[in-house]
C-alpha positions, -999 to +999 in steps of 0.1 A: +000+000+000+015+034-005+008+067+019-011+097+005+017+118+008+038+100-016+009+092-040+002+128-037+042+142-046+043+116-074+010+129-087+018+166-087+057+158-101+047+135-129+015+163-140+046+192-129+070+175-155+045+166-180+029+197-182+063+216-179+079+194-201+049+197-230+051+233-226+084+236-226+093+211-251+064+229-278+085+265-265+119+252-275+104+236-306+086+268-317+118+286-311+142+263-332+115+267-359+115+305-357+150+305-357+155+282-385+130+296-409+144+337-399+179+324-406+167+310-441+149+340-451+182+362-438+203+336-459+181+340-490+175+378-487+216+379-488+225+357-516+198+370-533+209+408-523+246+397-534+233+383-567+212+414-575+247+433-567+270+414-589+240+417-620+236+454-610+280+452-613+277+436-646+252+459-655+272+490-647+301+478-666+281+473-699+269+508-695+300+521-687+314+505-718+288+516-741+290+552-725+327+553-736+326+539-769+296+565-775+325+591-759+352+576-786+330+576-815+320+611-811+351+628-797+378+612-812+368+605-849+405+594-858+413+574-823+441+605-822+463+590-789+456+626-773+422+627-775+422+590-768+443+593-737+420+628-728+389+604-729+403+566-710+425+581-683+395+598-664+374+567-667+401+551-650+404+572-624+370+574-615+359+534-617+373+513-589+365+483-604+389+491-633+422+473-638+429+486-672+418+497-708+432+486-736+421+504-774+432+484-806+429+508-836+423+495-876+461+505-878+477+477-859+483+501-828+464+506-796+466+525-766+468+514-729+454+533-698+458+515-667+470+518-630+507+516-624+523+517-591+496+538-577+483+563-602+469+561-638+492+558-666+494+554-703+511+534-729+511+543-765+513+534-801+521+495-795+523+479-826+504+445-835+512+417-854+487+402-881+478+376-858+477+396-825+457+423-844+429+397-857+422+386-824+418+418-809+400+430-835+375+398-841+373+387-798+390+357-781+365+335-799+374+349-833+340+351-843+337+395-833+316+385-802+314+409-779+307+408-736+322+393-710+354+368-715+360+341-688+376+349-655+412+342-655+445+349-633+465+379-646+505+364-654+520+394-640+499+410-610+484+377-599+450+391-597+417+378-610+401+400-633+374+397-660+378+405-696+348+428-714+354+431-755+335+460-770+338+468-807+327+504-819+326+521-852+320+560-862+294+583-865+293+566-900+287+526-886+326+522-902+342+496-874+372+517-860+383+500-834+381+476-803+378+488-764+390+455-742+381+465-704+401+444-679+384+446-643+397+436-610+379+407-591+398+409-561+379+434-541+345+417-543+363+389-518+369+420-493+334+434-498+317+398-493+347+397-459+319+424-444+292+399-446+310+376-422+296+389-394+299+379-359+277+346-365+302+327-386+285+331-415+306+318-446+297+344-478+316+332-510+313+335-549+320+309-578+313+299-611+295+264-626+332+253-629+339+257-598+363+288-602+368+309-571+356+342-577+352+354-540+358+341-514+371+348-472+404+332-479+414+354-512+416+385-491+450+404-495+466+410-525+491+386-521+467+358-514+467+349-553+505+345-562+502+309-547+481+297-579+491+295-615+459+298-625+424+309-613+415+289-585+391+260-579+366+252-545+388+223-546+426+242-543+411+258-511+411+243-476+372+252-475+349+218-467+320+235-467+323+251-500+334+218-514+303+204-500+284+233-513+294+230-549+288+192-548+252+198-535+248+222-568+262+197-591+237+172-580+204+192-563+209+228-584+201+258-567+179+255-534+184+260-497+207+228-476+211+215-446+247+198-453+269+176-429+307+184-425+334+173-404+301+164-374+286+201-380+254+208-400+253+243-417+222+262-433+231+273-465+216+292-492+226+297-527+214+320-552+221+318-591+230+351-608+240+360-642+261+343-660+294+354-672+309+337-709+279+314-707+292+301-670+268+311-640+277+326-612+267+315-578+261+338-545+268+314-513+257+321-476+262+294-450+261+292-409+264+266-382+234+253-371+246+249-336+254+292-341+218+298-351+204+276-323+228+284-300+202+309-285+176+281-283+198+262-263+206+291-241+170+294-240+167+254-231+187+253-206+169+284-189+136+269-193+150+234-177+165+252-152+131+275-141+108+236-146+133+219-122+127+245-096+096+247-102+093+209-102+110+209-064+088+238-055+057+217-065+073+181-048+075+204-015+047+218-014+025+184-024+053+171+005+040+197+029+000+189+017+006+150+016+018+155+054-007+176+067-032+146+052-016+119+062-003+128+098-040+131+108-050+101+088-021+078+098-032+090+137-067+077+128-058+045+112-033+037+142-062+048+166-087+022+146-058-007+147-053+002+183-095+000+186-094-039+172-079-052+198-096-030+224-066-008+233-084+025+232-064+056+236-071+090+229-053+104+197-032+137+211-058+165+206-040+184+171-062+202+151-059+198+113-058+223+086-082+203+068-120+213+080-131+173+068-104+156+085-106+178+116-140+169+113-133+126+110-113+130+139-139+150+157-162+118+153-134+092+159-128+109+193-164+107+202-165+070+191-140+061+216-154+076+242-188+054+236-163+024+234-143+034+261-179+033+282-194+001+262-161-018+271-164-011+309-195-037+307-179-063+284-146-083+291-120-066+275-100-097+269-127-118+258-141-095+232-101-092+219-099-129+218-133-129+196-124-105+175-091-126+169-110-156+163-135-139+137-103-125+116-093-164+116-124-172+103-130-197+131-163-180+146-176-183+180-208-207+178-219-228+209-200-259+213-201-281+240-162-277+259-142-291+290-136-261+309-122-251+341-148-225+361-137-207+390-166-191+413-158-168+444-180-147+469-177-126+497-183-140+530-205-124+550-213-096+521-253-089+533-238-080+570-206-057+550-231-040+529-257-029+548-257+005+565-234+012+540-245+036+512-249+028+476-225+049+467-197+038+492-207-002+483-201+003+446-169+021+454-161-012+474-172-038+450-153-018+420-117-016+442-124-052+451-133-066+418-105-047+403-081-065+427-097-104+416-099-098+381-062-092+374-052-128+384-075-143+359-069-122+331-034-126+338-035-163+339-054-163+307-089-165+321-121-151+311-139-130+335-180-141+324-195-123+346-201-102+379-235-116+403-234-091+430-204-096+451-196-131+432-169-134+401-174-164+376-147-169+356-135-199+329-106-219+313-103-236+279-127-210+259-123-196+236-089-210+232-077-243+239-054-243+268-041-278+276-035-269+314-063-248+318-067-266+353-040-256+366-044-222+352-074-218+371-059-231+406-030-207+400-055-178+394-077-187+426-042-189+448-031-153+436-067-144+443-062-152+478-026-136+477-037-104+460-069-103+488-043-106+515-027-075+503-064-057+499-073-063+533-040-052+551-050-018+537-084-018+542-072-023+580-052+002+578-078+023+571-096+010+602-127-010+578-134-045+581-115-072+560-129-089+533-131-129+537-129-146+495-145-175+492-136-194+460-146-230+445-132-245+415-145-270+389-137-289+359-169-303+338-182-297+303-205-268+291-219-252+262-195-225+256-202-199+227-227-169+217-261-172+235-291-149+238-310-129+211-292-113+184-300-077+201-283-092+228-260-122+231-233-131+254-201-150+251-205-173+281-208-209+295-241-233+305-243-262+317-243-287+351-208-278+359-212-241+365-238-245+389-215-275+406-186-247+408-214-222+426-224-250+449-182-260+457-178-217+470-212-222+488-198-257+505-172-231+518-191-217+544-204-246+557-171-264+560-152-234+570-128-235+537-120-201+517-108-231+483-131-257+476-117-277+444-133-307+429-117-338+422-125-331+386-101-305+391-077-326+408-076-350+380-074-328+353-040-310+370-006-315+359+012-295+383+022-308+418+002-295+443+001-300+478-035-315+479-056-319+512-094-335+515-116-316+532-149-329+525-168-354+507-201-344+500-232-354+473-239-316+458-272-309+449-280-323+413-258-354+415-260-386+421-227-397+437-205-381+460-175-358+450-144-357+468-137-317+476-099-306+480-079-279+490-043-269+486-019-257+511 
């Protein structure tokens, strides 16, 4: 069986941590999902932000290049290196982005405008070769395409730049020359640096190849003269964009979740324009652990404030369990203590519970009508019963070999009168109080009080063996214990009281008898009245112990036995032996 207190702690931590545990679980979860999704719209808006800035880029250097062959054809009709130089050199100056400017003339010659150590110079009247002078004139692909030319590492400077070929004619549509714009890559890895951020965001740039156009690592202008050539995802010590490009290769353009090296990163990847017929990707990629970090943070706060609030409620339905059981557990000892007659007051402690203070209100009065109903009914006998019923072996009549004991006071009608009722009650209660502990004590059962006479018997309702000598051992403490009575009621100046006692063995009919509004647990039969006639024979004999020979007989112990009288009792036929012991 288990106590209301712990029922009641379990009950209110397992709903505590449930109920905690749902909500804080569905909390956490809602957070991780809000975090999650707000990172991929952030990662999304950026690469696509990034793509719309390198399109807006490419953009800005077709115009620029059309703006400045518009400027050539109108301003220098012959390509005069003067005016030519007059028109390039403040372009160059003003566009960042610019590496250089190259203008091949229908003469073979061309002029360069570029940056040199720092400032703008220019470089003039370079004569071509046929071949050198086709290919500038007709594009790389020697078919007079114009646009962007692939990305590729410069021999000299070690930079990445981007070619763009424009071919322009005069105010007259004649072709007059060809404008060959080299510009720089190298910065766009310092701009996309900026992006970093604080979250460890990864922001990078490459083409369908796999050609690195920006990326962290390429910052510095030294950070190319390690490669021969433009380099690939692969030449970089960069798992995550090696994953990345993988993912491309396979998925195409969408939004990851990717495993490296035990971390899972978020990434997003937008496609922007492409550049000599390869596209151009935008990458943004986090830790996951980085964007949920948070949610753990928050996790951990959240188990945290549930486990104290988990103890709070455990101490609480502690301190409630307590206060309910304390007063229950007093009851239930109180009702154990009440089956086997015991009856004892619970300490008076009022509970905070109105119902329970009430149940023990009610229990209190109870044993106080038991503790008055159980002044008229044997106490040891009705414990005994009770026992026997829990066994399951009842208390119906059955006929029994028992051992009675009978005693009276001599001369009671002489003690009693003149005296008072209340002053003879007082004197039957002290004396019956004195008798009945030797019985009791020797496992007797006291049947009943008749005025000043005690009848008491053996054997029932258990079976004692020596319940013979029981008895005789009860009736010789009786006249010990009497001894003791009367030396103090002569002290007290009152008269002595003389015990006279007879005992008897026979068989009965020992069990329930009388109506069932009223029964009694006691004994009927020939031998009780023989044990009432054996006291009687006292007085007339002068003895204070009358025993029967059936008695005698059905003793074990050694007793110092002495005949007093032989006598035919009233009701029998033959004469019975009557003993005594010294």
């Amino acid at each position: 069986m288990t106590s209301v207190r712990v029922v009641l702690t379990v009950g209110v931590a397992v709903f505590v941590f449930v109920i905690g545990g749902l909500v804080g679980g569905l909390s956490i979860w809602g957070g991780v999902t809000s975090a999650l999704e707000l990172t991929r719209s952030s990662q999304i808006q950026q690469t696509a932000k990034l793509a719309e800035t390198v399109n807006a880029f490419v953009q800005k250097v077709e115009q620029d290049v059309l703006t400045i062959a518009d400027v050539l054809s109108e301003s220098a009709q012959e390509l005069e290196n003067r005016a030519v130089i007059h028109v390039l050199k403040p372009f160059a100056q003003n566009k960042e982005y610019l590496n250089d400017i190259t203008l091949v003339r229908k003469n073979r010659t061309n002029v360069w405008v570029g940056h040199w150590q720092g400032r703008v110079t220019a470089e003039l009247n370079i004569e071509l070769d046929e071949e050198d002078y086709r290919y500038a004139i007709r594009g790389r692909p020697g078919d007079g395409t114009e646009g962007f030319d692939d990305v590729y590492l410069e021999t000299t400077d070690k930079r990445p730049v981007v070619s763009y070929t424009k071919h322009f004619s005069d105010c007259c549509g004649t072709p007059v020359g060809t404008l060959y714009l080299d510009i720089g890559l190298a910065t766009l890895s310092e701009a996309l640096s900026q992006d970093q951020g604080k979250d460890q965001r990864s922001v990078f740039v490459f083409d369908s190849r796999g050609a690195v156009i920006a990326h962290p690592s390429m910052i510095g202008k030294d950070a190319y003269k390690v490669f021969h050539r433009l380099p690939r995802i692969s030449d970089l010590d960069d798992p995550v964009a090696s994953a990345v490009l993988k993912k491309i290769q396979t998925e195409g353009v969408n939004f990851y979740d990717i495993q490296v090296q035990d971390e899972a990163w978020l990434v997003s990847v937008a496609r922007m324009q492409a550049i000599d017929e390869k596209a151009w990707y935008a990458v943004s990629a986090v830790p996951r652990r980085v964007v949920l970090g948070p949610m753990i943070d928050r996790a951990w706060m959240v188990g945290i404030i549930g486990l104290l609030i988990l103890i709070a409620a455990v101490a609480i339905a502690w301190v409630m369990g307590r206060s309910i059981s304390t007063p229950v557990s007093r009851l239930a000892l109180a009702a154990d203590a009440v089956r086997t007659l015991n009856i004892e007051m619970p300490t008076e402690r009022v509970s905070r519970f109105s119902e329970l203070n009430s149940a023990e209100q009610a229990f209190r009065a109870m044993l106080t009508g038991l503790e008055v109903f159980i002044r008229y009914v044997p106490k040891n006998l009705v414990r005994r019963l009770i026992q026997l019923e829990s066994k399951g072996r009842g208390v119906e009549a059955e006929e029994r070999e028992v051992t009675i004991l009978f005693t009276d006071i001599a001369g009671y009608t002489s003690i009693s009168d003149g005296m008072d009722p209340k002053s003879l009650a007082e004197l039957l209660n002290n004396y019956f109080e004195v008798l009945v502990q030797p019985v009791t004590g020797r496992g007797g059962t006291v049947d009943k009080f008749i005025g000043d006479a005690l009848m008491a018997f053996w054997n029932a309702p258990d079976h004692q063996e020596d319940h013979a000598d029981l008895a005789l051992t009860a009736a010789l403490e009786i006249q010990k214990v009497t001894q003791a009575f009367n030396h103090e009621r002569v002290a007290k100046g009152e008269k002595p009281l003389v015990t006279r006692i007879g005992v008897h063995t026979g068989r009965v009919l020992v069990g329930n008898i009388g109506a069932s509004e009223r029964m009694n647990y006691t004994i009927v039969g020939d031998a009780v009245n023989t044990t009432a006639r054996l006291e009687a024979l006292g007085k007339d004999i002068g003895e204070t112990l009358c025993i029967s020979s059936d008695t005698r007989e059905a003793a074990q112990a050694d007793y110092v036995w002495r005949e007093v009288h032989r006598v035919t009792l009233r009701g029998r036929s033959q004469e019975t032996q009557v003993y005594s012991i010294d």
